[in-house]
C-alpha positions as CSV (number, residue, x, y, z in Angstrom):
1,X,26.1,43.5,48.3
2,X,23.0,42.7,46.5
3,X,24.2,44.4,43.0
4,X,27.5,42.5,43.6
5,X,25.3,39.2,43.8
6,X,23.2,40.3,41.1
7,X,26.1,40.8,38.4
8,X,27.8,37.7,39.5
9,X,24.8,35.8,39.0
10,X,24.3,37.0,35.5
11,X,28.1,36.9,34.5
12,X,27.1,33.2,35.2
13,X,24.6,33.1,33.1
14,X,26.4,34.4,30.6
15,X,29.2,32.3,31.0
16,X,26.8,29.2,30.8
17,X,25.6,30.3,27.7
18,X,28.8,30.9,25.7
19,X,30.6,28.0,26.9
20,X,27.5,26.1,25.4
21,X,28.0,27.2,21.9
22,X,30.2,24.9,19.5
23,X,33.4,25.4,18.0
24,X,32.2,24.9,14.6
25,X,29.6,27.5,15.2
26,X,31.8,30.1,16.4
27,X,34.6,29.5,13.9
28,X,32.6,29.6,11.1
29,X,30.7,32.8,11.8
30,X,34.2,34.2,13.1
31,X,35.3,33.5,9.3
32,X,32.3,35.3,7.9
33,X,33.1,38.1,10.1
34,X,36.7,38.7,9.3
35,X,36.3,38.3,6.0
36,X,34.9,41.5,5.8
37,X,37.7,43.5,7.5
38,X,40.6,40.8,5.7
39,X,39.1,41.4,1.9
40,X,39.1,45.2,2.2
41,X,42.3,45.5,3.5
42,X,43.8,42.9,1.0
43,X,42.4,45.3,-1.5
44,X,44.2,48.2,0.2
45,X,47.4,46.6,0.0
46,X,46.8,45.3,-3.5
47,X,46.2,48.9,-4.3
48,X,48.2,51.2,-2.5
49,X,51.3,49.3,-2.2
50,X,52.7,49.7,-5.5
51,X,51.9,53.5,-5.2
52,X,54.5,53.5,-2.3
53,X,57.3,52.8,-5.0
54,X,57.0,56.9,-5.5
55,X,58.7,57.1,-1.8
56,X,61.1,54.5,-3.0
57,X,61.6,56.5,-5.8
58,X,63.1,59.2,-3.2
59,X,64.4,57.1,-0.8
60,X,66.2,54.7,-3.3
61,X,66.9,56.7,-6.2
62,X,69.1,53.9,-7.6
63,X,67.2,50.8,-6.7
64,X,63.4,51.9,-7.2
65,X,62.6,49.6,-10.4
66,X,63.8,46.9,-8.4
67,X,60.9,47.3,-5.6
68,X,58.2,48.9,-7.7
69,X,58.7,45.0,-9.5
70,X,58.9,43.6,-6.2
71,X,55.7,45.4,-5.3
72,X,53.9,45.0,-8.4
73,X,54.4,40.7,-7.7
74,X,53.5,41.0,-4.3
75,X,50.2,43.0,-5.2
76,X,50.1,40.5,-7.9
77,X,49.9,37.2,-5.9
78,X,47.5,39.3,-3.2
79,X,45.2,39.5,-6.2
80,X,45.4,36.0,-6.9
81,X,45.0,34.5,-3.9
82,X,42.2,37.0,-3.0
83,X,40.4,35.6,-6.6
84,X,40.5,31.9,-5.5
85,X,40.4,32.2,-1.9
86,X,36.1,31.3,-2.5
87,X,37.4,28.4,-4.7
88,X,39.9,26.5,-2.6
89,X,38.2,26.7,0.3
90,X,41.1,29.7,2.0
91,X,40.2,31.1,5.1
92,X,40.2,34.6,4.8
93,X,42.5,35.3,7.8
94,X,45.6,33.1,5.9
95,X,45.4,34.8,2.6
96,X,45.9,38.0,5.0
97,X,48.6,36.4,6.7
98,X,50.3,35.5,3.6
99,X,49.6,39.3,2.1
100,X,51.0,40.4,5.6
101,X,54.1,38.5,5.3
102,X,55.0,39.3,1.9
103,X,54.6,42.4,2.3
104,X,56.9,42.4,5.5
105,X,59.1,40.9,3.7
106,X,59.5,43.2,0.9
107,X,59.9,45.9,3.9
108,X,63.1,43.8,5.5
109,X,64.4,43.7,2.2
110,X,64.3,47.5,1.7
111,X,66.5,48.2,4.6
112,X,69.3,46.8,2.9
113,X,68.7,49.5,-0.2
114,X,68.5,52.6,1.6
115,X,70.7,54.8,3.1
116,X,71.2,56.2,6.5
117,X,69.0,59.3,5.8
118,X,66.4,57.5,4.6
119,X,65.9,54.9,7.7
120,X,63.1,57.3,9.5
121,X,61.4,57.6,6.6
122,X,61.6,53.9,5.9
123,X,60.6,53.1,9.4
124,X,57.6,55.0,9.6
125,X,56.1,53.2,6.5
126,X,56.9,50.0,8.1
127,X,55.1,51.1,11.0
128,X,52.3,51.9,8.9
129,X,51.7,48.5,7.6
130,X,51.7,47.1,11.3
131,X,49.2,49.9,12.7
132,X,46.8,48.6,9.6
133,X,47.3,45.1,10.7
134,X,46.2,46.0,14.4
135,X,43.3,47.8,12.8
136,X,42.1,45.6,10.3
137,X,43.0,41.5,10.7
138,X,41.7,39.4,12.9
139,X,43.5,36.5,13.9
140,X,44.9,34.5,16.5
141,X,47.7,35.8,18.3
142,X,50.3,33.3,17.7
143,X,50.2,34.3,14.1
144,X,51.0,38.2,15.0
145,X,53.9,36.6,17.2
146,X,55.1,34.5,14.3
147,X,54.7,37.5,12.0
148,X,56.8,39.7,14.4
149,X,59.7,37.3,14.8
150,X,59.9,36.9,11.5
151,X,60.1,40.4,10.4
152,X,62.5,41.5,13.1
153,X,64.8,38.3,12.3
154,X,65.1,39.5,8.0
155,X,64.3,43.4,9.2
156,X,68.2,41.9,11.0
157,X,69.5,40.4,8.4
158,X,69.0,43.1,5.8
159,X,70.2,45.9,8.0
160,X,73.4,43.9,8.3
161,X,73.8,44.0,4.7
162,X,74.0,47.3,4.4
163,X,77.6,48.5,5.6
164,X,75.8,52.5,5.4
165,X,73.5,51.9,8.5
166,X,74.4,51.1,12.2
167,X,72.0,49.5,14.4
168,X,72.1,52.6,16.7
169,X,71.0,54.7,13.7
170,X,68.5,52.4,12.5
171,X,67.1,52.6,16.6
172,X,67.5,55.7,17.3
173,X,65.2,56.7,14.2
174,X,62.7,55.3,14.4
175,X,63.6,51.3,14.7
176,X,62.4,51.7,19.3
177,X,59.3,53.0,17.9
178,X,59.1,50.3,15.2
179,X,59.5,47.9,17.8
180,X,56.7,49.4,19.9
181,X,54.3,49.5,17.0
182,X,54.8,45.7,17.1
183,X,53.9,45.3,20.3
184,X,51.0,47.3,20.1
185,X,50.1,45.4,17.0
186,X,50.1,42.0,18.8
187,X,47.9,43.7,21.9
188,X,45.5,44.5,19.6
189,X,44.7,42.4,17.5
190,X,44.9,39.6,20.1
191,X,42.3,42.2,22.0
192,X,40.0,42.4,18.9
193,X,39.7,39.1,17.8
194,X,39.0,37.7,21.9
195,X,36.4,40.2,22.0
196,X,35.1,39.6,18.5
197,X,34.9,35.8,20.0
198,X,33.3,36.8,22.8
199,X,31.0,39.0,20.7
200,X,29.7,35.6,18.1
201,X,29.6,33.1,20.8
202,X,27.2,35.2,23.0
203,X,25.1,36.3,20.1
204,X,24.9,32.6,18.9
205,X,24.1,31.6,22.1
206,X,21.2,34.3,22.2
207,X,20.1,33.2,19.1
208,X,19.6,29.3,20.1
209,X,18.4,30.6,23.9
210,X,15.5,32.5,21.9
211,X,14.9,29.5,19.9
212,X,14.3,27.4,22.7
213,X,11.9,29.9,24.1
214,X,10.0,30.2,21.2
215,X,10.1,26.1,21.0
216,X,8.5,26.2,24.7
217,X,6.2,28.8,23.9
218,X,4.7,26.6,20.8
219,X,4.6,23.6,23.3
220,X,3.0,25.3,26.3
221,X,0.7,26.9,23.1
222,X,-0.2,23.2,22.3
223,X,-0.5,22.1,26.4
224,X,-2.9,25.3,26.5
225,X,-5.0,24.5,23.6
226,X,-5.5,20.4,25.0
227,X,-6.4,22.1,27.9
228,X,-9.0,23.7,26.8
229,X,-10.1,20.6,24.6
230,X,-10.7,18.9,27.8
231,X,-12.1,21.3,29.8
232,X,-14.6,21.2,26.9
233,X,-14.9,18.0,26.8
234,X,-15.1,17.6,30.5
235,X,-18.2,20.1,30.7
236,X,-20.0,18.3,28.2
237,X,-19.8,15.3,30.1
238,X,-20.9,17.1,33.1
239,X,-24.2,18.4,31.4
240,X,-24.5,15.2,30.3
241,X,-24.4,13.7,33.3
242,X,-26.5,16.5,35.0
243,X,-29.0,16.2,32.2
244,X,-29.3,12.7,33.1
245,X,-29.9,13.3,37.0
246,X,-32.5,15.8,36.2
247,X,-34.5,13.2,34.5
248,X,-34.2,10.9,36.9
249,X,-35.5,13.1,39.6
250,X,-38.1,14.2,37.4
251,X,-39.1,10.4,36.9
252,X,-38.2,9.8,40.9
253,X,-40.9,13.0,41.4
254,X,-43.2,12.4,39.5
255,X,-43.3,9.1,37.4
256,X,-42.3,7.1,40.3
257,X,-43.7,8.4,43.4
258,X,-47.1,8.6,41.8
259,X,-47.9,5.2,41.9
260,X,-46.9,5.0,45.0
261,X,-48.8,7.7,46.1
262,X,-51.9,5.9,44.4
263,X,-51.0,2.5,46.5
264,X,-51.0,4.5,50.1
265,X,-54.6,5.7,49.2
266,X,-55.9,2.6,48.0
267,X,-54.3,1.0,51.2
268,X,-56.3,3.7,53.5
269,X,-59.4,3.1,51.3
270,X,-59.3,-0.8,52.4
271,X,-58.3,-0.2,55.9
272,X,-61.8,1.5,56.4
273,X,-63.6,-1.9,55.0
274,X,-64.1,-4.5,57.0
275,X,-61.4,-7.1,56.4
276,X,-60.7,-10.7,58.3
277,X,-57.8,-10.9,60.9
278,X,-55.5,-11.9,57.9
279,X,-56.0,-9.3,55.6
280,X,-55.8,-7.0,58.1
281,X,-51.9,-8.2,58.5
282,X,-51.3,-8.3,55.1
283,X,-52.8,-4.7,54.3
284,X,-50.8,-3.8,57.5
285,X,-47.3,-5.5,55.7
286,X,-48.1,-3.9,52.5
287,X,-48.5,0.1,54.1
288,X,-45.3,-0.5,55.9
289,X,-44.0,-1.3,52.6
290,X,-45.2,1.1,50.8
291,X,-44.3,3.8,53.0
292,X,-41.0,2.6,53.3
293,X,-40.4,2.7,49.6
294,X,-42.2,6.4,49.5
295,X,-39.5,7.4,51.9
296,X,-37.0,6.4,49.8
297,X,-38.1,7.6,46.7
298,X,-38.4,11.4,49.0
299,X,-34.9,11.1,50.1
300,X,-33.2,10.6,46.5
301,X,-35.2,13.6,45.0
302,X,-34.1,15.5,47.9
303,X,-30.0,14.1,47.6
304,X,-30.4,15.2,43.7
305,X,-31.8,18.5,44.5
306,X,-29.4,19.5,46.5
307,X,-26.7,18.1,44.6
308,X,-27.6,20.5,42.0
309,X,-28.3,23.4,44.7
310,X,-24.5,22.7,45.0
């Protein structure tokens, strides 16, 4: 129960943390990414897809100039848009699109060339652009539907041109496990590029939580250090202020109490000489006085010592 709480708490967390990153953030990493996996395998199909003219070259013995120039312009215009995709601003996943379709295209078109023998062998190279596709581009997956429908809607309209093929023989090789391959193709790439999402928005989000912590740590940092300056500050005034009571008790001790030390005795040394009626009350008025004031002067050196005992 309590590991159950535990990982729904920090799916939570996590949750609140993706949903907090921005779409422009996101997109534009997501676009750095891809570009990786959508330049090399523009450069594979630049490449390697004129070299499959030497299956057309068995497959369609009579019609193989005619796709090797078909191949050669669709490697061609790969290769351009490839060269200016920095330059006009082309996201990475459209010029791959745009390779994908042409190259689909090109595929369709074959089916209405070959002959019945050749349909399996056709099929398979078909599935092999799809199967790179799934592996390689990242995109969302409307495009993969759109790409799909497409292809199967010319793949149809080719194979109808050619009176030599019957759409049980294009099926039955290989045309159900074409079909599949699309499928698949759409699956996973739709599975790639959501986890690939997934995969930027949570380290983005990482990246700004950390940020924030390092921001709080300066700031506690600075609370810390104006801290300290005040607990400085603070003690100094303390001392101060200690400093100061410790010289007034000196001065209450000694300075202060003295004289009125001296004034007791000098009142004890008149009260032995003979004095009228008057003076007596007077010198009487003056002791009480004088005591009283000695009393005082004892009780605040006493309150300051033990306010420093303290």
């Amino acid at each position: 129960m309590k590991l159950y709480s535990f990982n729904e708490s920090h799916r939570k967390v996590i949750g609140d943390l993706i949903s907090g990153v921005s779409l422009e953030s996101w997109k534009a990493e997501l676009d750095r990414a891809a570009s990786k996996y959508h330049v090399t395998v523009l450069w594979v199909a630049i490449i390697f897809d004129p070299l499959f003219a030497i299956s057309d070259y068995f497959n369609i013995p009579g019609n193989w100039q005619k796709m090797l120039v078909i191949r050669f312009t669709v490697s061609f215009i790969t290769l351009i848009l490839l060269s200016l995709r920095k330059k006009i601003k082309l996201p990475s996943y459209f010029v791959a699109a745009v390779a994908f379709f042409m190259i689909s295209l090109q595929n369709s078109y074959a089916y209405s060339l070959i002959g019945a023998e050749d349909i399996l062998g056709h099929n398979l190279n078909y599935m092999a652009l799809l199967i790179g596709a799934s592996m390689f581009v990242l995109w969302q997956w409307t495009f993969s539907v759109i790409m799909v429908v497409i292809s199967a809607l010319t793949t149809a309209v080719f194979l109808s041109l050619n009176p030599d093929i019957t759409t049980s023989e294009f099926l039955v090789k290989g045309g159900f496990l074409l079909g599949a391959s699309a499928v698949f193709m759409i699956v996973l790439i739709r599975t790639r590029y959501n986890l690939t999402v997934k995969e930027i928005k949570l380290r983005i989000a990482l990246q700004a939580s950390n940020e924030e912590i390092q921001a709080q740590a300066e700031e506690i940092r600075g609370i810390n250090e104006n801290l300290e300056n005040m607990v400085v500050e603070r003690t100094q005034e303390l001392e101060k202020k200690n400093k100061a009571l410790e010289e007034y008790a000196f001065i209450n001790a000694h300075k202060l109490r003295s004289p009125v030390a001296s004034i007791l005795g000098l009142i004890n040394l008149l009260n032995k000489t003979e004095l009228n009626p008057e003076g007596k009350n007077i010198m009487g008025h003056l002791h009480d006085s004088t005591t009283k004031l000695d009393s005082i002067v004892t009780s605040i050196t006493k309150a300051i010592e033990r306010g420093e005992k303290k």
